[in-house]
C-alpha positions as CSV (number, residue, x, y, z in Angstrom):
1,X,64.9,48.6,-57.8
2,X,61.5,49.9,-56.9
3,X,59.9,47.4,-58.4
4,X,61.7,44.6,-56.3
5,X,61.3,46.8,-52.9
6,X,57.3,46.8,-54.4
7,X,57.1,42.5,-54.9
8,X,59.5,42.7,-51.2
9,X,56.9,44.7,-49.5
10,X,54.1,42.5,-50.8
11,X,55.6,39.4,-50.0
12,X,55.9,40.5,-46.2
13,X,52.8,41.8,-46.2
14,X,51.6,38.0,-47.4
15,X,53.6,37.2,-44.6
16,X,52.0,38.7,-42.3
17,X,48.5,38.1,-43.4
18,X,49.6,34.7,-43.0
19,X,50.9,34.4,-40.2
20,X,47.8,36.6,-38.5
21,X,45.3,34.0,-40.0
22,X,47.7,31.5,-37.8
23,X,47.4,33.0,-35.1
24,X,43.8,33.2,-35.3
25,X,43.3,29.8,-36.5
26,X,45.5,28.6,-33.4
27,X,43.2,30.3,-31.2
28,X,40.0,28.5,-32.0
29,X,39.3,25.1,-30.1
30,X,37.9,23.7,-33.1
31,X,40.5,21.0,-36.0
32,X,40.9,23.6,-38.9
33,X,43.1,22.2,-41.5
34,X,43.6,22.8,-45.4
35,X,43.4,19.3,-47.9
36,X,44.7,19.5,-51.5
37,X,43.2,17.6,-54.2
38,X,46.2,14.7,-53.6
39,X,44.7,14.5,-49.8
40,X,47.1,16.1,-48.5
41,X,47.7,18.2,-45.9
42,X,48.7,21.8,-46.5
43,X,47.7,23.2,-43.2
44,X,46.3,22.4,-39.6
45,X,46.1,24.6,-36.3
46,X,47.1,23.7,-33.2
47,X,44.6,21.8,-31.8
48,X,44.4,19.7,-35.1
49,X,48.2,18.9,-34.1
50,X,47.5,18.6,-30.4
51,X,44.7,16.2,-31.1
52,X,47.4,13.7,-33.1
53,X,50.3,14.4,-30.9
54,X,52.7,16.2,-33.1
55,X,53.7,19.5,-34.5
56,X,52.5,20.9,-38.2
57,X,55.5,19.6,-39.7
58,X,54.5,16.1,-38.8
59,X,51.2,16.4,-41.0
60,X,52.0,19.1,-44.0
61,X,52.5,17.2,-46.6
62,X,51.4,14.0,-45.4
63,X,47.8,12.1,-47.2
64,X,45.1,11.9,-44.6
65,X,44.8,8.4,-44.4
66,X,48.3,8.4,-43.0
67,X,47.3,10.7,-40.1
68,X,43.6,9.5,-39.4
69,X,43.8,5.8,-40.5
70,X,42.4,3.6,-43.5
71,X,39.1,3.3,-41.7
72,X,38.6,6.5,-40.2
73,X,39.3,7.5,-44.4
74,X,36.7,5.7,-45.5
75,X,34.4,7.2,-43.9
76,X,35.0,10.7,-44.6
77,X,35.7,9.5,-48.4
78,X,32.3,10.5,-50.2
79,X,31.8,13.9,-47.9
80,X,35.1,15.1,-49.2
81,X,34.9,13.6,-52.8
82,X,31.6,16.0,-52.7
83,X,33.6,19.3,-51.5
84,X,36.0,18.5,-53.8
85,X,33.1,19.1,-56.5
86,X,32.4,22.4,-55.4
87,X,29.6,21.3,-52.6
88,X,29.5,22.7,-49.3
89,X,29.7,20.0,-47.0
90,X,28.5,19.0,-43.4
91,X,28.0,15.9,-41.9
92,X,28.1,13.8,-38.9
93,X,30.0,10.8,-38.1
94,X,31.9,8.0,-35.9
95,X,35.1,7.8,-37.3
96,X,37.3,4.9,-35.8
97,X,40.6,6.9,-35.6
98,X,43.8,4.8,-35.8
99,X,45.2,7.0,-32.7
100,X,42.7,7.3,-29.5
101,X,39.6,5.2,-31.1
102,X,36.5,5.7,-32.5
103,X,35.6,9.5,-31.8
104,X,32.2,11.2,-32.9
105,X,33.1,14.5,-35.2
106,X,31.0,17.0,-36.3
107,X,33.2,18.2,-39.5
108,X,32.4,20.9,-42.3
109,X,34.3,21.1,-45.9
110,X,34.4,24.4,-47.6
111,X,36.1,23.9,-51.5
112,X,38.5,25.9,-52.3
113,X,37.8,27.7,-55.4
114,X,40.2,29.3,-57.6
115,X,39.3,32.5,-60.6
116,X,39.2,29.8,-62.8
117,X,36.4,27.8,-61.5
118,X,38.8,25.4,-60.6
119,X,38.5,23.9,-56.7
120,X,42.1,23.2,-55.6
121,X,41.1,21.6,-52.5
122,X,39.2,21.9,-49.4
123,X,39.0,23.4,-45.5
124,X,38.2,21.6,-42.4
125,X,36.2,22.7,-39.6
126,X,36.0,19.3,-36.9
127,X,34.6,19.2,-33.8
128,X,34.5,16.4,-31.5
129,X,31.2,15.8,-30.3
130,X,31.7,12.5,-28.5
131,X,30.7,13.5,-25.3
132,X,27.4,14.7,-26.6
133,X,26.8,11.5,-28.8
134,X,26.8,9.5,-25.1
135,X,24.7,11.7,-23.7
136,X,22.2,11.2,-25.9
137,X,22.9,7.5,-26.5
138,X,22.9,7.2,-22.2
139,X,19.6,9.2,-22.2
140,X,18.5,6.8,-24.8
141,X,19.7,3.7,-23.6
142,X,18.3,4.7,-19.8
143,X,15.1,5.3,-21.2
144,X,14.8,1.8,-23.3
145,X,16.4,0.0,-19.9
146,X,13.4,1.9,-17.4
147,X,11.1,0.6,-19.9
148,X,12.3,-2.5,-19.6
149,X,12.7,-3.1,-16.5
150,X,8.8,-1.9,-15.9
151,X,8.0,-4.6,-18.2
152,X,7.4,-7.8,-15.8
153,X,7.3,-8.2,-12.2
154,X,10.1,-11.0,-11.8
155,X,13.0,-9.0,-12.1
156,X,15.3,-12.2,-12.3
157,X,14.0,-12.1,-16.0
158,X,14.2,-8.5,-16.1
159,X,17.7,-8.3,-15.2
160,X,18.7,-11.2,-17.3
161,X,17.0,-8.8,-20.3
162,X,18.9,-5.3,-19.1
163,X,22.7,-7.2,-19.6
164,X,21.6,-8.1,-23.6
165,X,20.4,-5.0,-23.8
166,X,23.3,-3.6,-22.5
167,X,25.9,-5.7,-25.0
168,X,27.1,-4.3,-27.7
169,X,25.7,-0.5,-27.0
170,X,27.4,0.2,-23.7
171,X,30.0,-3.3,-23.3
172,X,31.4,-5.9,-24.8
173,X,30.5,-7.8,-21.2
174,X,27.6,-7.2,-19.0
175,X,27.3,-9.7,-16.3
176,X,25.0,-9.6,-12.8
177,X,25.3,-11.1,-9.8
178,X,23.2,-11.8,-7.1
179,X,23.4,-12.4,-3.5
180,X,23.0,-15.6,-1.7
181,X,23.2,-17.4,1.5
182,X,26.3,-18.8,0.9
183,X,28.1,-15.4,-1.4
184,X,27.1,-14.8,-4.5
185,X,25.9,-16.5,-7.7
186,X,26.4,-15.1,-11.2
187,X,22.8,-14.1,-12.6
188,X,23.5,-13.8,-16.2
189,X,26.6,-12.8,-18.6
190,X,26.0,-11.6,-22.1
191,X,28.6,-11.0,-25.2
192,X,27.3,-10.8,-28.6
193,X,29.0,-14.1,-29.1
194,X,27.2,-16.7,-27.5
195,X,30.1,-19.3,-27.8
196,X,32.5,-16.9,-25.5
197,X,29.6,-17.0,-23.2
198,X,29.7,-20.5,-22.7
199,X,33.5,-20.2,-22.3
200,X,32.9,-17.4,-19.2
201,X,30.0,-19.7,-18.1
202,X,32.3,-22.5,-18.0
203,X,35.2,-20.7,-16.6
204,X,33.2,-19.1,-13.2
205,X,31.6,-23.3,-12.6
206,X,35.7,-24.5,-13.0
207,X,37.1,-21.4,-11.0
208,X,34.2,-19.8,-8.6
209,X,34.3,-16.5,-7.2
210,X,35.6,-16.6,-3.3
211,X,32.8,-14.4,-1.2
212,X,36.0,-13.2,0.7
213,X,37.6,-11.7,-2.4
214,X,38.7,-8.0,-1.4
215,X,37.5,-6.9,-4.9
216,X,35.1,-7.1,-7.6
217,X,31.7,-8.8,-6.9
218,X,31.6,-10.4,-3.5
219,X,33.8,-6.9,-2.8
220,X,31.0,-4.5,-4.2
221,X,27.6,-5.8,-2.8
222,X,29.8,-6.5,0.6
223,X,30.3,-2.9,0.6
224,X,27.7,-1.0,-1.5
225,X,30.7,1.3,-3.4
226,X,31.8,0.8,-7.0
227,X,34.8,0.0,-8.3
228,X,35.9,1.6,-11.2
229,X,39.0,0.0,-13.5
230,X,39.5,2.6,-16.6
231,X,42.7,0.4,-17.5
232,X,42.4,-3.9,-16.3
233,X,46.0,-4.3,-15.8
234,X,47.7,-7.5,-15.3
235,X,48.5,-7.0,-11.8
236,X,44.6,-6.8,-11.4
237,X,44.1,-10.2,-13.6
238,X,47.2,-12.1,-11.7
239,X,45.4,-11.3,-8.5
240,X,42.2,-12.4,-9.6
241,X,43.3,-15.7,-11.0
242,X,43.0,-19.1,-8.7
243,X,45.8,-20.8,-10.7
244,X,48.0,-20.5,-13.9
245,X,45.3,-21.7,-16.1
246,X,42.9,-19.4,-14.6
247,X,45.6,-16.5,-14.9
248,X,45.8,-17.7,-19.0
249,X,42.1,-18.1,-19.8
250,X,41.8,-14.7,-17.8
251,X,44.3,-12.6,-20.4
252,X,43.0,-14.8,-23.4
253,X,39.7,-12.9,-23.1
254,X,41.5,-9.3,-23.4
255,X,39.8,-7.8,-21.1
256,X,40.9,-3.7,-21.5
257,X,38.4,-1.3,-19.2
258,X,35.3,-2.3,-16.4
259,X,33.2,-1.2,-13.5
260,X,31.1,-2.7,-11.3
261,X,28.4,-1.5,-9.7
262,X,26.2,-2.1,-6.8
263,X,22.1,-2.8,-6.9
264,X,20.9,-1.4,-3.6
265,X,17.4,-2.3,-2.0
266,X,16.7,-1.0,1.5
267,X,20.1,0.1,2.0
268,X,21.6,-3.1,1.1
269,X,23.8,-4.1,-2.0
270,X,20.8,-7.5,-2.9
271,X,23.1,-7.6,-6.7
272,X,26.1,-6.0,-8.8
273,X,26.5,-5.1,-12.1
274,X,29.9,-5.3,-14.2
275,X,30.2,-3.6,-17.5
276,X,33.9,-4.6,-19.5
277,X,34.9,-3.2,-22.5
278,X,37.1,-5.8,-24.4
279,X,36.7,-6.3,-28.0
280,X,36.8,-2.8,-29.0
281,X,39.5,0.0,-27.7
282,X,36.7,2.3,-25.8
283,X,37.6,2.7,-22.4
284,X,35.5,3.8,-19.6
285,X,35.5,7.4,-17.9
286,X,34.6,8.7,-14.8
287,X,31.0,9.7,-16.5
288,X,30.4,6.3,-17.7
289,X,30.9,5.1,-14.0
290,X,27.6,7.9,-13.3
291,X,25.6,6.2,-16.0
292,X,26.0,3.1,-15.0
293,X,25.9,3.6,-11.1
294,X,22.0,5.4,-12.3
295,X,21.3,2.5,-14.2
296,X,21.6,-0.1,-11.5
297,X,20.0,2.8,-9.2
298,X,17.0,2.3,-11.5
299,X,17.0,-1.8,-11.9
300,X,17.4,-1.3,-7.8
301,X,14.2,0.3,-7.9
302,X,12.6,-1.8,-10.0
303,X,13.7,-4.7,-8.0
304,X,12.0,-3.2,-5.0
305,X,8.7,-2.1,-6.5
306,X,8.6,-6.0,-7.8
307,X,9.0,-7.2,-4.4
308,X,6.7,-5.0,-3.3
309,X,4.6,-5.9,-5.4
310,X,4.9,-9.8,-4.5
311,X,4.6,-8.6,-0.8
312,X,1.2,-6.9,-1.6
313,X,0.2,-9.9,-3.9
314,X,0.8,-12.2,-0.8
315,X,-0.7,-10.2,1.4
316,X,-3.7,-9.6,-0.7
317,X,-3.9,-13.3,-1.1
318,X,-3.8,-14.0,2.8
319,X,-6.5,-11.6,3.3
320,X,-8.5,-13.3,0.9
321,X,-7.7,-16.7,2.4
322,X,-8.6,-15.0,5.8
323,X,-12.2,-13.1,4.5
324,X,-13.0,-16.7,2.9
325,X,-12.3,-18.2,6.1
326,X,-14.3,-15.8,8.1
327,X,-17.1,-16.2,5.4
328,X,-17.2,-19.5,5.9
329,X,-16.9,-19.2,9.9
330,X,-19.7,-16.9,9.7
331,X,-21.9,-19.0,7.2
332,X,-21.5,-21.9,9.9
333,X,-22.7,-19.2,13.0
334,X,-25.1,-18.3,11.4
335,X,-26.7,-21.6,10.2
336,X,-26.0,-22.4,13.7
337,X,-27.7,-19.2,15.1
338,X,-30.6,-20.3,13.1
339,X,-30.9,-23.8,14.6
340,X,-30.5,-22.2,18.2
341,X,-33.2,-20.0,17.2
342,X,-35.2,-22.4,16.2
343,X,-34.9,-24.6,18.9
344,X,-35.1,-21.5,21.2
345,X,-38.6,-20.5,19.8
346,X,-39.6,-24.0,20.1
347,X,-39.0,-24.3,23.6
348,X,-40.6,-20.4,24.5
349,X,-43.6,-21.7,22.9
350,X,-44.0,-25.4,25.0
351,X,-42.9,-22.8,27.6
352,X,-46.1,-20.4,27.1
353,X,-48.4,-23.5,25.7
354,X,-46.9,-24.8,29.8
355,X,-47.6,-22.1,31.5
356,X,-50.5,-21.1,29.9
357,X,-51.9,-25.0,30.7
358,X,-50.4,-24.8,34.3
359,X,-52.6,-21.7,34.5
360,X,-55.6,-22.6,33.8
361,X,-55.7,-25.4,35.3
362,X,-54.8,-23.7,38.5
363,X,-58.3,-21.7,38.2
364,X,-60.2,-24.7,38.5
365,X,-59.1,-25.8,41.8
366,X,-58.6,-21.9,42.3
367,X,-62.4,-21.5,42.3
368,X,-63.1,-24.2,44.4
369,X,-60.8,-23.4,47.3
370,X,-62.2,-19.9,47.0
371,X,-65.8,-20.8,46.6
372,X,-65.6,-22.9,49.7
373,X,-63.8,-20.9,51.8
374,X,-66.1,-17.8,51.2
375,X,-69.1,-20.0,52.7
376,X,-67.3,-21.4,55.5
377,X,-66.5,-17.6,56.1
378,X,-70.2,-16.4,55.0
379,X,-73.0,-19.5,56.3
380,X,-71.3,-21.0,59.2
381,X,-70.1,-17.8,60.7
382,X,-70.6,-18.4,64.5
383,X,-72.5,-21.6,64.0
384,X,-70.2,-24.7,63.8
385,X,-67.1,-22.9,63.2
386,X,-65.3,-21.3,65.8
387,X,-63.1,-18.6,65.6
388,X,-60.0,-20.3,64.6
389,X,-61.8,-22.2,62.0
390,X,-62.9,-19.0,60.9
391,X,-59.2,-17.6,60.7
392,X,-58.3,-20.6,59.2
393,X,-61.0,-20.0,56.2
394,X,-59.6,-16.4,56.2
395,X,-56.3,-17.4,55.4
396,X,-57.4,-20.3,52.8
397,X,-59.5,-17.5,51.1
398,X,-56.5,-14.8,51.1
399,X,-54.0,-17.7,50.1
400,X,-56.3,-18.5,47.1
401,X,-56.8,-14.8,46.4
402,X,-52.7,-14.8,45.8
403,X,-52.7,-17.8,43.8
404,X,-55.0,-16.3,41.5
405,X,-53.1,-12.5,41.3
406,X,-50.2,-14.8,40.7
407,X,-51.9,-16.7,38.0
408,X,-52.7,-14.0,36.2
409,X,-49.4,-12.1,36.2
410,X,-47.8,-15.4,34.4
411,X,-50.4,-15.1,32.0
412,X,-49.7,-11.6,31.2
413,X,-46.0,-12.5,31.4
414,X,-46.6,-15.2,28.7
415,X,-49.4,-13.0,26.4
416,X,-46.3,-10.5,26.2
417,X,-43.9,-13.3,24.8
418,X,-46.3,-13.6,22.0
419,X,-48.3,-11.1,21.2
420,X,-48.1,-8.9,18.4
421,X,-47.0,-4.8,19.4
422,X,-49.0,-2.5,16.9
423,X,-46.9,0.7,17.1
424,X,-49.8,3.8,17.1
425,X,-50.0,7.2,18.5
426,X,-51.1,7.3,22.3
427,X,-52.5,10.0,23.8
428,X,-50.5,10.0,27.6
429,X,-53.2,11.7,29.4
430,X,-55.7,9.5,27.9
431,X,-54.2,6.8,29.1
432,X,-53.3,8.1,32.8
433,X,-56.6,9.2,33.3
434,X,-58.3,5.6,32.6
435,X,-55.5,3.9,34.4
436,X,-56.0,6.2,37.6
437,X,-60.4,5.8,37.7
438,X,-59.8,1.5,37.1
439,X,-57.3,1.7,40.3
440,X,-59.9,4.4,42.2
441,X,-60.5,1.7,44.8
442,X,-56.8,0.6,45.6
443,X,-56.2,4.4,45.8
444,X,-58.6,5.2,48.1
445,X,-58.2,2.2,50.3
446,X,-54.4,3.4,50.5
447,X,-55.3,6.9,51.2
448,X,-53.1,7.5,48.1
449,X,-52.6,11.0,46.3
450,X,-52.4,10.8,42.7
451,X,-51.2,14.1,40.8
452,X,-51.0,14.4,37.0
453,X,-49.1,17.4,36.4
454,X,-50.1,18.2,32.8
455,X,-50.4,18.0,29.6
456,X,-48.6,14.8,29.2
457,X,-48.4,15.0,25.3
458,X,-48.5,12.0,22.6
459,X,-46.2,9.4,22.0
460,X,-46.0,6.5,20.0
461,X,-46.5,3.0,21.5
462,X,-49.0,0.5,22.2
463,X,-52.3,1.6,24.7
464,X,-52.6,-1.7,26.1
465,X,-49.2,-3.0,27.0
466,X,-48.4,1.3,28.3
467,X,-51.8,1.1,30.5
468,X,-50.4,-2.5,31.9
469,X,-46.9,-0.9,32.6
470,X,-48.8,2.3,34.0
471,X,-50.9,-0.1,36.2
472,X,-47.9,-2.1,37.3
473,X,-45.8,1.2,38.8
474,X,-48.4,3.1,40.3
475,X,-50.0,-0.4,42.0
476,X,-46.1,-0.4,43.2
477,X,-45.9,3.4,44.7
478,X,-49.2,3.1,46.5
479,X,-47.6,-0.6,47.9
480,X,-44.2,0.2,48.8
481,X,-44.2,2.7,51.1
482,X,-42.8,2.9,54.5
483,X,-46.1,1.9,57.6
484,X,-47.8,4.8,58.9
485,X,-47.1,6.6,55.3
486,X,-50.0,7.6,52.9
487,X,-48.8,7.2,49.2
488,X,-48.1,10.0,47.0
489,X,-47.9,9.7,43.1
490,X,-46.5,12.4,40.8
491,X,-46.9,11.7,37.0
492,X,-45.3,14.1,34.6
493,X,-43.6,14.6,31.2
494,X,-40.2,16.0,29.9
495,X,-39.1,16.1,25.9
496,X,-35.4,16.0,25.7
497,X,-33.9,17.9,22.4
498,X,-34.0,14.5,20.2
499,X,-37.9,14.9,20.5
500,X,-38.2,11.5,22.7
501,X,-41.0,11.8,25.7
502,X,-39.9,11.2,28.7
503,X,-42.4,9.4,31.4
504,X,-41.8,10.3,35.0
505,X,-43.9,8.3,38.1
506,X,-42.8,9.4,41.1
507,X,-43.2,8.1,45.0
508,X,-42.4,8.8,48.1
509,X,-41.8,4.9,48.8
510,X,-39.1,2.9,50.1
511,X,-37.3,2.7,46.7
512,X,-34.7,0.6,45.9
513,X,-30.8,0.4,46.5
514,X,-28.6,1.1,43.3
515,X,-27.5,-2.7,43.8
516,X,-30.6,-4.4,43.5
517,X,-32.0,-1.9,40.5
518,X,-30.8,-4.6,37.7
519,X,-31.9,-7.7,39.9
520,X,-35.1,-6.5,40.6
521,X,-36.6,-6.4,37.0
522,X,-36.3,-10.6,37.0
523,X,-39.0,-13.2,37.2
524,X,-40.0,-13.7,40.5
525,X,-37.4,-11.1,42.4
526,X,-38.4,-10.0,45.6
527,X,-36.5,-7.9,48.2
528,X,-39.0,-7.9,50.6
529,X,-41.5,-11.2,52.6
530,X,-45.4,-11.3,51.2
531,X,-46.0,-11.0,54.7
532,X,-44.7,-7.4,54.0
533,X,-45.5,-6.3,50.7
534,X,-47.7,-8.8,49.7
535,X,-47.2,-9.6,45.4
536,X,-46.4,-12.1,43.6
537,X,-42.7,-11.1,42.1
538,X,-43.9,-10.6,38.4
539,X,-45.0,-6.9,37.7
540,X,-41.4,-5.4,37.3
541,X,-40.9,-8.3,35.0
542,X,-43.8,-7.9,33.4
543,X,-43.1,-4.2,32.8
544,X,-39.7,-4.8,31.8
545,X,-40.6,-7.4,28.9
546,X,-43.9,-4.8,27.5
C-alpha cells in the first residue's frame, strides 16, 4: 500500500509539473510545440493552436504536413531531418502555409535526447516575423525605386521602369495612369506574363475607362485620396464592368486584393498608381497602403524635379537664344558705331581743314581792310576826310579788329578738336601769375582788381590749354560787369577730401541766370548785343571743349 500511495504521489506530482509547464508554455506569444520522430505532433501551446484555428486536440497526434501543408513541409524538411540528428537548429524561412498564406517564420529545433543517446524527437520555437521581412523588403524596394527614378529626366520612361520593378516583389499588377485633356490614359501595365499583358492592354482599348467613373483611376487623381480594396469583391468587379463580357474577362483575371494611389505635383493628382495582388493569396494591409502611398509620394517628386528640370533647360536655352541675339544685336551696333565714327571723324576733320581755310583766308583781306583804314585814320586825318569819313574809318578799323578776335577764337576752337592733351603737373600759381602780367593792359584799362589769394597748389593738367581757359574767364569778369562798375577778380583754391583741386574765379559781374548756365557754354551763344559786351560768342566754348 505505501508503495502505490508512493507511484500515486509521483504521478500527481508529474501532473502537476505538467500542467505548470502548460501554463507557462501558454503564456508565451511565441508557436512552441513538441514533434516525434513520425512528425507528429505531441504538443503545441496556445498560440500554436490559435494560429491554425483549433484546439490541441485538433493537432496531437496529427503529422505536420497535415496541419502546415505539403509545401510549407518541404521547406522545413532538411532543418528538422538535422534536429532529428541531434543538431541544434535555427533558421529562417517563407513558408507557404496551406491556411493564411505564405508567412515568414523565424523557428528553432531543440532534439530531444533521451539517457540512451537516443533523440526521440524535437521542440519548436516559431515566430512570425513577416512584418519585419516587409519592412525590410519595403526599405529595400524604396531604395532600388528612388534610385530609379533619379536615373533619367523623362519620367514617362521612368515610370514605365518603377511598375516592372514593382511586379512580382510587391504585385502581381502594377499599372499607371496619367492624366489628360480628355481623362486619363493608361501609362503602362506590367505582369510577369507578358501575354496577360497584352490581354489587359487589349481589354482597356475594347472597354475604356469612363473619366466620370466614381472609383478607381479617373476617381483617385479626380480627388488626390487612395482607395484601398484589401478584398476585390464581385460587387466591385460587376460595377466596374461595361457589359457582360467585360464583367467575364474582368473575373477571368482573379483579381483578389488592390490599391490605388495618387501621384501628386503641385497639389494636383498629374498620375495614379494601382498595385493588385492576383496570382498569389497575399492580400494587402493597411501598411502596404503607407508604402505604396510613399512610393508614389517619391515618383511625385521625381516627376517634379524632372519638370523642373525641363523648365530650367528651356529657360536656359531661351536665355541663350536671347544673349546670342543680343551678341549679335550688339556686334551690328557696334560695327555700326564704328562706321558713324568713322564718318563722324571724317567730317570734324573737313570741318577743321574748313575752318581752318575759311580762317586764313579771312586774314588776308583782314589785313587789308585794317591796313587801309589805319591810314585813312592816320595820313588824311583833317585833310580830305572829314569827320564822318573819319568815323566811318573808325568803325571799318574796329569792325576788322572783331573779325580778327573772331578769327582767332575759331582757330583755337578748331586747334582744341585736334590737338594732342599731355597730362603733366602744373604749378596753379605759376600759371595765374603769367596769365595775370600778359592781361596787365586789359586790367588796367578796366580799372580791374585782380587778387590771388594763395598758395594755389599743383594739379595735373595741361599749361597751355589751363592758361587759355584762365585767359578766357578772367577776360570775362573784367568784361561783364554792370557800367559805372570797376572789375574785381578773386582767384583761390579748395581740396575736397578725394584730393581733387578745386579752381575758384570769382566776379562781381552781371553773372548769369540758372536758365541760360547750360546754353551759354555753346558755339556762338550770346545773352547780350556786341554793342554791349562786345566778343565774339566763342570763349565759353572754347573753355568748355579745353
Amino acid at each position: 500500500i505505501g508503495q502505490f500511495l508512493r507511484r500515486q504521489r509521483g504521478e500527481e506530482a508529474v501532473r502537476a509539473g505538467a500542467q505548470q509547464l502548460r501554463l507557462i508554455a501558454d503564456a508565451l506569444p511565441s508557436r512552441i510545440s513538441y514533434v516525434d520522430r513520425e512528425w507528429r505532433y505531441v504538443f503545441t501551446n496556445r498560440a500554436y493552436e490559435e494560429w491554425f484555428g483549433c484546439a490541441a486536440a485538433g493537432l496531437v497526434g496529427k503529422h505536420i504536413w497535415e496541419v502546415l501543408g505539403d509545401e510549407a513541409f518541404e521547406v522545413l524538411r532538411p532543418y528538422a531531418e538535422r534536429a532529428l540528428r541531434g543538431e541544434r537548429v535555427e533558421y529562417e524561412a517563407l513558408f507557404p502555409f496551406k491556411v493564411g498564406g505564405a508567412r515568414w517564420m523565424s523557428t528553432n529545433y531543440v532534439p530531444d535526447v533521451r539517457p540512451d543517446g537516443t533523440i526521440a524527437g524535437f521542440f519548436v520555437l516559431a515566430t512570425d516575423i513577416s512584418a519585419r521581412k516587409r519592412s525590410e523588403e519595403s526599405t529595400r524596394f524604396l531604395s532600388e525605386a528612388t534610385e530609379l527614378l533619379a536615373s533619367t529626366l523623362d519620367y514617362e520612361t521612368t515610370l514605365s521602369n518603377l511598375a516592372r520593378l514593382a511586379v512580382p516583389r510587391i504585385a502581381d499588377w502594377c499599372s499607371i495612369f496619367t492624366r489628360t485633356d480628355d481623362g486619363v490614359r493608361p501609362l503602362v501595365v506590367a505582369h510577369k506574363d507578358p501575354a496577360k499583358v497584352r490581354e489587359v492592354e487589349a481589354l482597356m482599348e475594347q472597354f475604356p475607362t469612363s473619366p466620370d467613373q466614381k472609383f478607381g483611376h479617373p476617381n483617385v487623381m479626380r480627388t488626390g485620396k487612395s482607395e484601398f480594396y484589401p478584398v476585390v469583391t464581385d460587387e466591385l468587379l460587376v460595377a466596374a464592368a461595361r457589359s457582360p463580357e467585360h464583367l467575364r474577362k474582368l473575373r477571368a483575371l482573379g483579381l483578389r486584393s488592390g490599391m490605388t494611389v495618387p501621384l501628386i505635383v503641385g497639389g494636383s493628382a498629374i498620375a495614379s498608381l494601382t498595385l493588385v495582388f492576383s496570382d498569389s493569396e497575399r492580400r494587402y494591409s493597411l501598411e502596404d497602403l503607407g508604402f505604396a502611398e510613399e512610393l508614389a509620394r517619391r515618383a511625385a517628386l521625381a516627376i517634379e524635379n524632372a519638370r523642373l528640370y525641363g523648365d530650367v533647360k528651356r529657360e536656359s536655352a531661351e536665355r541663350q537664344r536671347t544673349l546670342e541675339e543680343f551678341r549679335d544685336l550688339n556686334e551690328h551696333l557696334e560695327h555700326r558705331v564704328l562706321e558713324r565714327t568713322a564718318k563722324l571723324e571724317e567730317i570734324t576733320r573737313e570741318l577743321d581743314a574748313f575752318a581752318a581755310t575759311v580762317a586764313h583766308d579771312l586774314r588776308a583781306p583782314l589785313r587789308v581792310m585794317k591796313g587801309f583804314s589805319k591810314m585813312l585814320i592816320e595820313d588824311y586825318a583833317g585833310k580830305v576826310l572829314d569827320s564822318v569819313g573819319q568815323e566811318f574809318a573808325r568803325k571799318i578799323d574796329r569792325a576788322s579788329e572783331r573779325m580778327s578776335a573772331l578769327v582767332d577764337d575759331l582757330l583755337s576752337y578748331s586747334r582744341l578738336a585736334r590737338q594732342d592733351v599731355p597730362i603733366q603737373s602744373v604749378d596753379l600759381e605759376e600759371a595765374v601769375d603769367q596769365v595775370l602780367r600778359d592781361m596787365a593792359d586789359q586790367i588796367r584799362e578796366s580799372k580791374a582788381e585782380a587778387v590771388v589769394r594763395r598758395p594755389l597748389g599743383r594739379v595735373l593738367g595741361h599749361g597751355g590749354l589751363l592758361s587759355q581757359v584762365l585767359a578766357n574767364l578772367i577776360s570775362n569778369a573784367l568784361k561783364f560787369v554792370p557800367p559805372g562798375v570797376d572789375p574785381r577778380v578773386v582767384l583761390r583754391t579748395t581740396t575736397d577730401g578725394d584730393g581733387f583741386v578745386r579752381l575758384w574765379i570769382e566776379d562781381n559781374g552781371i553773372g548769369i541766370a540758372t536758365e541760360h548756365q547750360d546754353r551759354i557754354f555753346g558755339v556762338f551763344e550770346r545773352l547780350h548785343t556786341p554793342d554791349r559786351y562786345p566778343g565774339t560768342g566763342l570763349g565759353l566754348a572754347i573753355v568748355r571743349r579745353a
